[in-house]
C-alpha positions in Angstrom: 215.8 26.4 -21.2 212.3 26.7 -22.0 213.2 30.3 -23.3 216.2 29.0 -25.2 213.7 26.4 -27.1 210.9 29.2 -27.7 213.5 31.3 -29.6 215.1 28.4 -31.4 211.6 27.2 -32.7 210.6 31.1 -33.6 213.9 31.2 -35.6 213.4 28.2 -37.3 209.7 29.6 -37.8 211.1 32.7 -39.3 213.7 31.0 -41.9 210.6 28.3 -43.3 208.3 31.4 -43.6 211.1 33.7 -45.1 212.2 30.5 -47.2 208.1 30.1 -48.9 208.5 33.5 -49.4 211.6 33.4 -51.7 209.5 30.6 -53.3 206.6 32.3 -54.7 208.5 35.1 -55.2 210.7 32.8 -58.0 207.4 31.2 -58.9 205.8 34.7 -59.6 208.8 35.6 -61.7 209.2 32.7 -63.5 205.5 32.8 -65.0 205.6 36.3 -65.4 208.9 35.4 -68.3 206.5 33.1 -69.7 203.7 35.0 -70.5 201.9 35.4 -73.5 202.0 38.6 -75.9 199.8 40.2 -78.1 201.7 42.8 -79.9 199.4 45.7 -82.3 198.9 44.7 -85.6 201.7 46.2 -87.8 201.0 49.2 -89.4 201.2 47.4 -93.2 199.1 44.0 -91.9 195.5 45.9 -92.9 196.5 47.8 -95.9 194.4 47.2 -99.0 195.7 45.6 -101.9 195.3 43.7 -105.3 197.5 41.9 -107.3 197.0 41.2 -111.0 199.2 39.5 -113.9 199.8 41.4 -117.1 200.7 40.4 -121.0 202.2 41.9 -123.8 203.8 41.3 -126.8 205.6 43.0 -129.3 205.9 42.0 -132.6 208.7 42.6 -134.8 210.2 42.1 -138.0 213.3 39.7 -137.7 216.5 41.7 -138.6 218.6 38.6 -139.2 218.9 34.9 -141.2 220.9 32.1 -141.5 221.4 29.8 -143.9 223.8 26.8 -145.3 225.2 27.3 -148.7 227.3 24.3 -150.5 228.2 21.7 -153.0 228.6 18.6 -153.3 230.8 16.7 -156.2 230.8 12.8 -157.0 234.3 11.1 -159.5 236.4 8.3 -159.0 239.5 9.9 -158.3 239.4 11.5 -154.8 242.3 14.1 -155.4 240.2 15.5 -158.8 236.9 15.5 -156.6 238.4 17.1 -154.2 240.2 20.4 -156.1 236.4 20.6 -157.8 234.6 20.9 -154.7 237.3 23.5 -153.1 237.4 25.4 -157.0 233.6 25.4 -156.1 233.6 26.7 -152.4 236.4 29.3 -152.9 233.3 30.9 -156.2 230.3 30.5 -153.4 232.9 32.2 -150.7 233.5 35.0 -152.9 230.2 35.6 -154.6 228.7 36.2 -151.1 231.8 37.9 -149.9 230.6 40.4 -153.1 227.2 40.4 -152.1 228.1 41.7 -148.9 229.1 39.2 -146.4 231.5 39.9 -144.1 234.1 36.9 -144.4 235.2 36.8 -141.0 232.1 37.4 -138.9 228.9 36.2 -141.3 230.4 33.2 -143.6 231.8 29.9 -141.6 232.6 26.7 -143.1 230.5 24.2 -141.1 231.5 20.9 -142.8 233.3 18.6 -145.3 232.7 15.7 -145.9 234.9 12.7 -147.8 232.5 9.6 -148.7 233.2 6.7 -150.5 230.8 5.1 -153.0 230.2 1.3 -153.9 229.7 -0.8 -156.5 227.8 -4.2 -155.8 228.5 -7.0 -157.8 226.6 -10.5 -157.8 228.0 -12.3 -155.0 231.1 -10.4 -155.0 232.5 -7.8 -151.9 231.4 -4.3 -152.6 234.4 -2.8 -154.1 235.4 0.9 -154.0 233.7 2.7 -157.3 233.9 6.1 -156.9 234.4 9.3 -154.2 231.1 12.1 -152.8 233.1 15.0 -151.2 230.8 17.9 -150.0 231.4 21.5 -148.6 229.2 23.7 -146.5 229.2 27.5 -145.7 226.8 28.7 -143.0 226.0 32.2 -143.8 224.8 35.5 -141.8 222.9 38.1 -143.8 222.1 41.1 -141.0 220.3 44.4 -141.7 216.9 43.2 -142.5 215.3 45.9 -141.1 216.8 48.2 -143.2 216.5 45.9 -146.4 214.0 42.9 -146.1 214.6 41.4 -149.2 218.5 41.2 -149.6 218.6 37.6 -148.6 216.9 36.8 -152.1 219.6 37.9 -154.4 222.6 36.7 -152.1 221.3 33.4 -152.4 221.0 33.8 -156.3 224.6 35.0 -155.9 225.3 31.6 -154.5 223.7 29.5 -157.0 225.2 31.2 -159.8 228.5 30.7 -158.2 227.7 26.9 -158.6 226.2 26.0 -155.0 224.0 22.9 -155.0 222.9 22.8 -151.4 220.7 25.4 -150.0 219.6 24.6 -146.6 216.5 26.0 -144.8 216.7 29.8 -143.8 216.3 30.8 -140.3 214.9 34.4 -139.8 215.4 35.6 -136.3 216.3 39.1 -134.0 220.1 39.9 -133.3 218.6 41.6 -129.9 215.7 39.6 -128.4 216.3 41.6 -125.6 215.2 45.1 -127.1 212.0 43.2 -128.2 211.2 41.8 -124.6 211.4 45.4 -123.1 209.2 46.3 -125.8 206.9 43.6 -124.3 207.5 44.3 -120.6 206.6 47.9 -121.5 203.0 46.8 -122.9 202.7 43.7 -119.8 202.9 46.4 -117.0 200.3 48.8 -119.0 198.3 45.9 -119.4 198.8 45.0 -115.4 197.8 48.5 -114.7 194.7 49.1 -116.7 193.5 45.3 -115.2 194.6 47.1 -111.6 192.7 50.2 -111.8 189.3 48.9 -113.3 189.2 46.7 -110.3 189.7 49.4 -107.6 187.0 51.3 -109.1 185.2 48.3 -109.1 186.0 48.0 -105.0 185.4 51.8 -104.6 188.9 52.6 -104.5 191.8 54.2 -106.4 194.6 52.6 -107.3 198.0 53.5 -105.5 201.8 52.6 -105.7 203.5 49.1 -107.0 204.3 47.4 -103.5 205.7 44.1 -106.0 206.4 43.2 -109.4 208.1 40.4 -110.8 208.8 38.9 -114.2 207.1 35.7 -114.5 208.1 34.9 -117.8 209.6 35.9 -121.1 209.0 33.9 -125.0 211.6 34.7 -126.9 211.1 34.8 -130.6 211.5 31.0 -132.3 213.6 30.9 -135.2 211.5 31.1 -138.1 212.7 28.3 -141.1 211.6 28.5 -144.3 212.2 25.8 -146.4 215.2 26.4 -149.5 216.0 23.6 -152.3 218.3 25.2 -154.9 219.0 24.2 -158.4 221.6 24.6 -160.9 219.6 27.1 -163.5 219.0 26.4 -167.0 221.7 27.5 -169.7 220.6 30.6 -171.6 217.7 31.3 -168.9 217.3 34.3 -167.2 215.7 33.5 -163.8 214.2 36.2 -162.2 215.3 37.1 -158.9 214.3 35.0 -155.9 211.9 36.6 -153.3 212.0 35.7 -149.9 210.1 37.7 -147.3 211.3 37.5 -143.8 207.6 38.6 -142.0 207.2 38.7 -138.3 207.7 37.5 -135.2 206.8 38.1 -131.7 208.5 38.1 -128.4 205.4 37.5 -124.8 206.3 39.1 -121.5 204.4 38.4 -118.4 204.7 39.9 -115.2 202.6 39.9 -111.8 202.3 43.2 -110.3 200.6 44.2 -106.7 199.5 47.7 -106.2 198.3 49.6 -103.2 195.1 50.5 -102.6 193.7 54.1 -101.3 
C-alpha cells in the first residue's frame, strides 16, 4: 500500500516537474519573439550629400499680341445705326483680313452692343432720343519674331478702315513652354555650379543627382500697352504707327540633391 502511495506521489512528482518545465520553456520562447533588433545601418543612411535650389530665367521677345479693334455709331433710327456700324465692321474685317489676318483663326467678333440714349426734360419721363450700337473684333497678329513691328501698320490698317475703338495691346509667347525649358536649362546649371563650389568647399567632389524637382515655374505676364485711336485728319498723311513689342521673361526654379564623393 505504502509502495502503491510512494509511486503515486513520484508520478504526480514527475508530471508538476515535467509541467514547470513546459512552462519556462513557453516563457523562454515567448520573450525570445519579443526581442529587440538592431539591424546595420543601410548601406545609403551615411552617404554624403547636399542639396541646393537653382534659378534661371530666360528672356524672350513675345512672338504674339492681341488687341480689340471696333466702332461705335450714335442716330436716332436704330435700323440706320445699325447697317452703319456693320458697313463699318465688314471695312475693319477686311482691311485686317488684307493686312494679313487669318479670318477664321486671328479675327473674332467679341461684342455688340445695342444702347438706347435719353433725353431729360424738366420734370418730364426721360423719353427715348436716340440709339449707340457698337462692334468689336478681337484680333491676333502672330510672327513677331520674324517681324516685330507689323502690329503698327495693321492697326493703321484698321483706323483707316474707320475703326474708332482701339483697345490695349497685349504682347505675349504662343509657347511659354519652349521659354520655361529655356529656364529649367539655366536653373539646373545654376543648381550645379552652387553644388560643386560647396563640395570643394567640404573637401569633396561633387557626384550624381540623387533628386530634383521643379519647384516653380513664372510664366511670362501679358504685357499691355495702352492704344487710343483716332479718326485722322482729312488731307494728312500720318506716318506710320510704331509699336515695339520688347521683352519678357519666363523664372524656373528647381531643388536639386547631388551625391557626394
Amino acid at each position: 500500500m505504502r509502495r502503491a502511495s510512494l509511486g503515486l506521489i513520484a508520478a504526480t512528482a514527475a508530471l508538476i516537474l515535467g509541467l514547470f518545465a513546459a512552462t519556462l520553456s513557453i516563457v523562454a520562447v515567448t520573450r525570445n519573439q519579443h526581442q529587440t533588433v538592431t539591424l546595420a545601418p543601410s548601406a545609403t543612411a551615411d552617404k554624403r550629400t547636399v542639396s541646393v535650389s537653382g534659378t534661371g530665367i530666360a528672356t524672350l521677345a513675345p512672338d504674339l499680341a492681341r488687341f480689340s479693334v471696333g466702332v461705335q455709331e450714335q442716330g436716332k433710327n436704330l435700323t440706320e445705326v445699325q447697317g452703319t456700324v456693320a458697313r463699318e465692321t465688314d471695312a475693319i474685317f477686311n482691311a485686317l483680313v488684307k493686312s494679313g489676318l487669318d479670318k477664321d483663326k486671328d479675327l473674332k467678333t467679341s461684342g455688340y452692343s445695342v444702347q438706347p440714349t435719353y433725353d431729360y426734360p424738366r420734370d418730364k419721363t426721360p423719353v427715348v432720343s436716340g440709339y449707340r450700337v457698337s462692334n468689336t473684333i478681337n484680333a491676333t497678329v502672330r510672327g513677331l519674331d520674324k517681324d516685330p513691328n507689323k502690329v503698327g501698320p495693321i492697326i493703321d490698317s484698321a483706323v483707316q478702315a474707320g475703326a474708332t475703338n482701339i483697345g490695349n495691346i497685349t504682347f505675349t509667347l504662343s509657347d511659354p513652354e519652349r521659354a520655361g525649358a529655356v529656364a529649367r536649362d539655366a536653373a539646373m546649371k545654376n543648381a550645379q555650379a552652387k553644388a560643386d563650389a560647396l563640395a570643394q568647399a567640404g573637401g569633396a567632389k561633387l557626384g550624381m543627382v540623387i533628386t530634383v524637382s521643379d519647384q516653380s515655374v513664372t510664366p511670362a505676364p501679358p504685357r499691355d500697352v495702352p492704344v487710343a485711336a483716332a479718326a485722322p485728319a482729312a488731307g494728312a498723311a500720318a506716318p506710320p504707327t510704331q509699336i515695339s513689342p520688347g521683352e519678357t521673361s519666363v523664372t524656373v526654379m528647381v531643388n536639386v540633391t547631388y551625391a557626394l564623393q
